[in-house]
C-alpha positions in Angstrom: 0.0 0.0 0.0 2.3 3.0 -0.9 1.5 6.6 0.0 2.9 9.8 -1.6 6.5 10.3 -0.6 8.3 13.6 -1.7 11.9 13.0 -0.7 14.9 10.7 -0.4 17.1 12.7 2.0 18.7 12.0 5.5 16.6 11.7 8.6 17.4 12.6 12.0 19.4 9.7 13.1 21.1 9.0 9.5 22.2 12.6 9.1 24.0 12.1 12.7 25.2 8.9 11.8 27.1 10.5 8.9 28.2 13.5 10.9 29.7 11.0 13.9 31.6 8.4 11.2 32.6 11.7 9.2 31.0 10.7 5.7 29.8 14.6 6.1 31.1 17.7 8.2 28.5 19.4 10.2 28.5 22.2 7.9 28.2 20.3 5.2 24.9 19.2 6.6 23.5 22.6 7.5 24.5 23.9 4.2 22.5 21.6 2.8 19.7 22.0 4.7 19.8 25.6 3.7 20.3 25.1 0.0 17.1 23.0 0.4 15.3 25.7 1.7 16.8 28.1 -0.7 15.5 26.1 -3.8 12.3 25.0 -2.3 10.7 27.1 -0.1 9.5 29.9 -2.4 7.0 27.1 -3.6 5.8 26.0 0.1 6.8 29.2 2.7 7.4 26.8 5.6 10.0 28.7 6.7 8.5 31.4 8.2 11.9 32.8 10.5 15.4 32.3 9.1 18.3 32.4 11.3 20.8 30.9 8.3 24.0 32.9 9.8 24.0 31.7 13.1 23.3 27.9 12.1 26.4 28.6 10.2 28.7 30.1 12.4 27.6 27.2 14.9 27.9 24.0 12.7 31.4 25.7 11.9 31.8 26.0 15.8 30.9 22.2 16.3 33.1 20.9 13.5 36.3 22.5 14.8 35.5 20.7 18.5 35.5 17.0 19.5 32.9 15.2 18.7 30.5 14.8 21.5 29.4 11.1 21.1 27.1 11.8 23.9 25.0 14.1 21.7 22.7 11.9 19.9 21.6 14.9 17.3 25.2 16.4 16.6 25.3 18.9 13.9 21.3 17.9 12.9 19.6 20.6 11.2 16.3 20.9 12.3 13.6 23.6 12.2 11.3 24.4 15.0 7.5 26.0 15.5 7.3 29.7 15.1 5.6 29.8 18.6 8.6 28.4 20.5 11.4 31.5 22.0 14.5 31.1 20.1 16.8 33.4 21.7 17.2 36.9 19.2 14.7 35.9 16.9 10.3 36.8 17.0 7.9 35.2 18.8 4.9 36.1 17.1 2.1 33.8 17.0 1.2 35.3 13.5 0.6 38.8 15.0 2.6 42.0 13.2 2.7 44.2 16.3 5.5 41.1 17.2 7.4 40.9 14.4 10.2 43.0 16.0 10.0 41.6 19.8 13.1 39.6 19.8 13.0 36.2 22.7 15.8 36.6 24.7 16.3 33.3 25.4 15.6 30.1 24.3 12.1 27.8 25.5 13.1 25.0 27.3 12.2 22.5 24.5 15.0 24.6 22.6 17.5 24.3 24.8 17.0 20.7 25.0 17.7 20.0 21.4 20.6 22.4 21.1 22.2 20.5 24.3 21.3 17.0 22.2 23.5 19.0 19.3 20.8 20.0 17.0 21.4 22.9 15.2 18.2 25.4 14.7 18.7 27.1 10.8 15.0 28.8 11.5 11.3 28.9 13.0 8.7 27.4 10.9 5.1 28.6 10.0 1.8 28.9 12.1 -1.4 30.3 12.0 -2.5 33.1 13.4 -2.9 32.5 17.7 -2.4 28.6 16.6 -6.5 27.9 15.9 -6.3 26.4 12.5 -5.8 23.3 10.2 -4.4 25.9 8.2 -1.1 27.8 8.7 -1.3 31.6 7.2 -1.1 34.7 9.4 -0.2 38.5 8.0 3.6 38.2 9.0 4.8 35.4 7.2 2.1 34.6 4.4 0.8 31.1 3.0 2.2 27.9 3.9 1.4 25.2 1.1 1.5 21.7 1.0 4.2 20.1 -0.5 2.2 17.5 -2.2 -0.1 20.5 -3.7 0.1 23.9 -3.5 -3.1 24.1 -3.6 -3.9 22.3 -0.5 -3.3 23.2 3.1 -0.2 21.5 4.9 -2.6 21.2 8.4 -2.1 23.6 11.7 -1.4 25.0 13.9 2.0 23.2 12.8 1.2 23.2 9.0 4.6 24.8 8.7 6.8 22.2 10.5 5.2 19.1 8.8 5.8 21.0 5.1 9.3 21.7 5.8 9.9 18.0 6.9 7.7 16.4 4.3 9.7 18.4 1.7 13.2 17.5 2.8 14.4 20.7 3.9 14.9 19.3 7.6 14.6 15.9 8.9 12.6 17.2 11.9 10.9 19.6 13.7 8.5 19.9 16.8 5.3 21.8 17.1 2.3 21.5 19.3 -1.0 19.7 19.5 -4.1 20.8 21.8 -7.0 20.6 18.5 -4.8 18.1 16.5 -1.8 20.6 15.6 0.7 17.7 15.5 -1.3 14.9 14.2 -3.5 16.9 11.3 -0.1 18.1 9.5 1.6 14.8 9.9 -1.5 13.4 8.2 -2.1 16.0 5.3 1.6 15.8 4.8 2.5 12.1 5.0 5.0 12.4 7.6 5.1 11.0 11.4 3.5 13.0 13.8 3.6 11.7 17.6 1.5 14.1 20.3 3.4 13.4 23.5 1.4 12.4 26.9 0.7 15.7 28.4 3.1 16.9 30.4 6.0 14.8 29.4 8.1 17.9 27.2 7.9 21.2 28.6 6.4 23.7 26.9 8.1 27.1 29.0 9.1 29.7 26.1 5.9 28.9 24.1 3.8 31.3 25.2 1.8 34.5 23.7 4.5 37.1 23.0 2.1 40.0 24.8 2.4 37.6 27.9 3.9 40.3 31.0 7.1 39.0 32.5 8.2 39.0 35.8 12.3 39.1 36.2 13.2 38.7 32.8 10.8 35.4 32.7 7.2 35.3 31.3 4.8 34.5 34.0 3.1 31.6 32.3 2.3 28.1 33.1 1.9 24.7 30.8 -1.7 24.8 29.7 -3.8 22.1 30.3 -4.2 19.5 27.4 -1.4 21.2 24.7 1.7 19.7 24.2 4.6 19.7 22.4 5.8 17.0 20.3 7.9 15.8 17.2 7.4 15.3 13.5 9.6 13.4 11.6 10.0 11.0 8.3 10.1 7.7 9.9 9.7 5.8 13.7 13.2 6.1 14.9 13.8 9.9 14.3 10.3 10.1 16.4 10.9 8.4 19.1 15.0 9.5 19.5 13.2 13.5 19.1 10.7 12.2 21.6 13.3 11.3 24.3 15.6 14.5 23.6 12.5 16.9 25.1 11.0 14.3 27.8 11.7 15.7 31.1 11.9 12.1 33.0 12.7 8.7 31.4 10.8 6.7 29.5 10.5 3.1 29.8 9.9 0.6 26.8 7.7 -2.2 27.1 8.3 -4.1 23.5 5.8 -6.4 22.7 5.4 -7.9 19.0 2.1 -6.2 17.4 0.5 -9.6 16.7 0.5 -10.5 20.6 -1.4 -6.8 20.7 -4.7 -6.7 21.2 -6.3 -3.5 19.1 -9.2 -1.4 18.7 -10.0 0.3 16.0 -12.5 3.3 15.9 -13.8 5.0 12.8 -17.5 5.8 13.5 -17.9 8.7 16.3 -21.3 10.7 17.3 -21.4 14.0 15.3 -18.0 12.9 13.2 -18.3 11.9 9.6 -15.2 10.7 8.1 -14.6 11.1 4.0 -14.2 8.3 2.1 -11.0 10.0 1.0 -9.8 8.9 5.0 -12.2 5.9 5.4 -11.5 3.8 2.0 -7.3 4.1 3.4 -7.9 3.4 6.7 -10.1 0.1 6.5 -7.8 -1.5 3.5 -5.0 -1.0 6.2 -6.8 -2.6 8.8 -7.6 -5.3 6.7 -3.5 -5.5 5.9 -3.2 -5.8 9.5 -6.1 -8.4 9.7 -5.0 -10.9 7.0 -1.4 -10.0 8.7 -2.8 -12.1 12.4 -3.1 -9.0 13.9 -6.1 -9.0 16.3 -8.3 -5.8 15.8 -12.1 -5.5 17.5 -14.0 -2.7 16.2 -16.1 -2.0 19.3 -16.3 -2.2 23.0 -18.5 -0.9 25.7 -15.1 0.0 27.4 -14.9 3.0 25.4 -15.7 6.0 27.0 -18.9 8.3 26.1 -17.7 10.2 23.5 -20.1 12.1 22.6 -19.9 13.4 26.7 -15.8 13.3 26.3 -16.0 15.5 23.0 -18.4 18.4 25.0 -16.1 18.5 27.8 -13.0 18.9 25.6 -14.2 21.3 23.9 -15.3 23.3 26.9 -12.0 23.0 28.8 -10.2 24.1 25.5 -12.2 26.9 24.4 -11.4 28.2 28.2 -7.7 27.6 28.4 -7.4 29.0 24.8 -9.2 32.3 26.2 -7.3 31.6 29.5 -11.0 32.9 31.1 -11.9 35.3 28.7 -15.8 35.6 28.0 -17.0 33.5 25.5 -18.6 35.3 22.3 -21.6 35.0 24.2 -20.6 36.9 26.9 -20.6 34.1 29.6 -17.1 33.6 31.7 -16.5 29.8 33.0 -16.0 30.2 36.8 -13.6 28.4 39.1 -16.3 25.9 39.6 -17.0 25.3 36.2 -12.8 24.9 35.8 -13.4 22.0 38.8 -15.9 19.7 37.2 -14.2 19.9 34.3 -10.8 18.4 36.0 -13.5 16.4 37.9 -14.7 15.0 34.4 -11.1 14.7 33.2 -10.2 12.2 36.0 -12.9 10.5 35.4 -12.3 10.2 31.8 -8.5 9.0 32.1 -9.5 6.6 34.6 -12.3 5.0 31.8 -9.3 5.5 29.2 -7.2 3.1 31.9 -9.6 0.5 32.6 -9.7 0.4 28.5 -5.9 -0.4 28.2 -5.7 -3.1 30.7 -7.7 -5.1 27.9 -6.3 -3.4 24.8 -2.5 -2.3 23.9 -4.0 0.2 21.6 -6.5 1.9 19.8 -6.4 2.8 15.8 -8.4 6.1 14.8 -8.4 8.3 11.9 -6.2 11.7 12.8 -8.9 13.8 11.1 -12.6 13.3 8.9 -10.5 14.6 5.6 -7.5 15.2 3.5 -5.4 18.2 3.2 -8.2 21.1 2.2 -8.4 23.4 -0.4 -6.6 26.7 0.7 -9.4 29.5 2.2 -9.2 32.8 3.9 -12.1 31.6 6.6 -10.0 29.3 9.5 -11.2 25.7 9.1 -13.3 25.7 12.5 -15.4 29.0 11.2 -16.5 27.7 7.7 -17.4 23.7 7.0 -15.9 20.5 5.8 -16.5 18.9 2.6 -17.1 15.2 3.9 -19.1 12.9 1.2 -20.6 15.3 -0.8 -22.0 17.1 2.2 -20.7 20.6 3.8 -20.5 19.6 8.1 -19.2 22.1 10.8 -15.6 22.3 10.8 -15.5 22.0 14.4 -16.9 18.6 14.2 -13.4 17.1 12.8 -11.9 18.1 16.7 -13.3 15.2 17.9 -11.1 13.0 16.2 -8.4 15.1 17.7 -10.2 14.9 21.4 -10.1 11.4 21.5 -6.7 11.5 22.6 -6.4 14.9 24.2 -9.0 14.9 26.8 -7.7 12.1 28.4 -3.9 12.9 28.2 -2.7 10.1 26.3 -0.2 9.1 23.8 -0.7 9.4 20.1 1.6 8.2 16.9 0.1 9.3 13.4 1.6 7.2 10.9 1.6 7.4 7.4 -0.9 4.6 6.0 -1.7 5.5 1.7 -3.2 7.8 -0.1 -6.9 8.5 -1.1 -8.6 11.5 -3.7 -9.9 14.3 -2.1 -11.9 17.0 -3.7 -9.8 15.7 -7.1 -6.4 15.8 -5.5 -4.6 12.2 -4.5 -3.3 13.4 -1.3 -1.2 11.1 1.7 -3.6 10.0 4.6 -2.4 8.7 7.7 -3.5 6.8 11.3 -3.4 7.7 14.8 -2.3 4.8 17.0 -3.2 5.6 20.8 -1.9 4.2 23.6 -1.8 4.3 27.6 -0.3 7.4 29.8 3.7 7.3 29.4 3.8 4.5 26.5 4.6 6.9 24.5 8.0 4.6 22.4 5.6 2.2 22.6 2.9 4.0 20.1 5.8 4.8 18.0 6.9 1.5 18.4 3.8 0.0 17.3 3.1 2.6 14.6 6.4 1.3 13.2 5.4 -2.0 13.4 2.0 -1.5 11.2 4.4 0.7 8.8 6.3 -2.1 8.1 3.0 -4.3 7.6 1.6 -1.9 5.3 4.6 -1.4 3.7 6.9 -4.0 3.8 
């Protein structure tokens, strides 16, 4: 079952392979990386910040050192989310009265990677305040999709998935609270992998008219978002992954056909195209004929149609951090409280699920890549069979895993026509709290069943 592919280059862990045995100099790499960018990017504008110079004058820094074997991403180029500080460039969440307020200094997630040995040649594309599957604002322009220009490459981190699916870096890491990870890995037909919440720190992503207190802005890790990695392949996921976790994570290998799997594709309120569906079952019934064991219901699954109100609530309030809504009414500390209250109660129905199944299969989103529009996605409608539905409905598909905190690898999975376009589609593959090498693990694992 192939899927669109758009490049041959390096990943993560080859391109530091062949920096550490010397087949390339670290500058060599980085050079590349920016003669990529140079020749493609006019076509796709992932590349929303530059910072070419520096990402020299460092890779020229690291080559003339030892080689730090302890550094598993020495002398990687990589790109990162226009959202995240890098120290001495904008911050801007797609807002021009930001385009000249420099971060001085880097997020934590950035300082991660540099200390890993990545090198950062710029800050890639978003939309504006991060509340599309679209990625355009007034600072930056357009992002495109690679596989057509046309098409949008997803949001909020449209821009990182089109600057990996193109070749111009082997990685990057955005966000997910509404699907920001998992939609652009699947309109781009890359890996996408939303982290359990709270595993990489998220301090230096925050609105740029945040105040500050001492130099710091005084702002917290919201509840649900995340930060995670996108990549071409499993390894580079998972090896990204462990860079930004703030505590160890354990493997628990087990072969995929000793897994026991559920697979969802029909949710209350949540059509799904057949541009998504048609994909999705012939890969399940891969993975069938392939003795792997897939049920495709169980009374174990929590109310969804319940779970998908209460996301959307506690979302819409930490994206407004207690604004009024448009109808004028403010959520109160009580409401915040049942809605934890509701949260518990979800994970803990999420947990009773897992102790009978290793993981569950779902769609990433109801549709392909969509035509470009100047309306955001969740203000205008879907085209899903023939039919125009709320654009808000797709969230739930993204809900399913956020609500609860859990895991979540999208993989790529084949391709399917959309609106006239053949355009990539992928899979979600959710897991347990903290198993998060283990999604990528399995999502590797039904890569190489579909693909093999």
């Amino acid at each position: 079952m192939a899927y669109p592919q758009l490049t041959d280059k390096a990943g993560v862990l080859a391109t530091a392979l062949a920096i550490r045995t010397r087949k390339i100099s670290v500058a060599e790499a980085v050079d590349a990386a920016i003669t990529r960018a140079g020749r493609d990017d006019a076509a796709i504008d992932a590349l929303a910040v530059p910072d070419f110079e520096r990402a020299y004058e460092t890779a020229r820094a690291m080559d003339s050192a030892p080689r730090q074997l302890n550094q598993p991403l020495f002398g990687v180029p990589m790109t990162i989310k226009e959202s995240f500080d890098v120290a001495g460039l904008p911050t801007t969440f797609g807002h021009p009265e930001f385009r000249d307020q420099l971060a001085t200094r880097d997020a934590a997630l950035v300082h991660r990677l540099k200390a890993a040995g990545a090198i950062i040649i710029g800050k890639t594309n978003v939309p504006v305040d991060l509340t599309d599957w679209q990625s355009f604002n007034p600072v930056y322009g357009r992002t495109s999709n690679p596989h057509d220009p046309d098409r949008s490459p997803g949001g909020s981190s449209g821009g990182s998935a089109a600057a990996v699916a193109s070749g111009i870096v082997p990685g990057d890491f955005g966000t997910d609270i509404g699907g920001s990870v998992r939609v652009p890995a699947h309109f781009c037909g890359v890996w996408g992998h939303k982290t359990t919440w709270g595993l990489i720190p998220k301090h230096g992503h925050d609105f740029p008219g945040m105040s500050r207190r001492d130099g710091f802005i005084a702002a917290h890790d919201s509840p649900l978002s995340i930060a995670g990695p996108l990549a071409r392949n499993a390894p580079d996921l998972a090896v990204l992954t462990e860079v930004g976790a703030e505590v160890p994570l354990r493997r628990r290998p087990k072969p995929l056909k000793e897994c026991r799997l559920l697979a969802i594709t029909v949710l209350p309120n949540a059509p799904v195209d057949a541009s998504v569906m048609e994909p999705t079952e012939a890969a399940l019934e891969t993975l069938a004929r392939a003795g792997v064991r897939i049920d495709r219901t169980s009374d174990l699954l929590p109310d969804q149609a319940q779970q998908y109100r209460h996301y959307l609530k506690m979302m819409n309030v930490v994206m407004a951090r207690g604004a009024p809504a448009p109808d004028g009414k403010r959520a109160s500390a009580t409401d915040w409280f049942d809605l934890l209250d509701a949260q518990a109660a979800c994970i803990a129905q999420w947990e009773a699920l897992f102790a009978e199944y290793d993981f569950v299969l779902a769609p990433p989103a109801p549709v392909l890549a969509v035509p470009h529009s100047d309306k955001a996605v969740f203000r205008s409608t879907l085209m899903i069979n023939g039919k125009e539905e709320p654009g808000g409905n797709g969230l739930v598909w993204a809900g399913l895993a956020t609500f609860p905190n859990l895991p979540a690898t999208v993989l790529p999975i084949g391709s399917g026509n959309y609106l006239g376009s053949e355009l990539p589609c992928g899979m979600q593959v959710i897991g347990p709290r903290w198993s998060d090498l283990d999604c990528i693990a399995a999502a590797e694992a039904i890569g190489n069943i579909l693909h093999g």
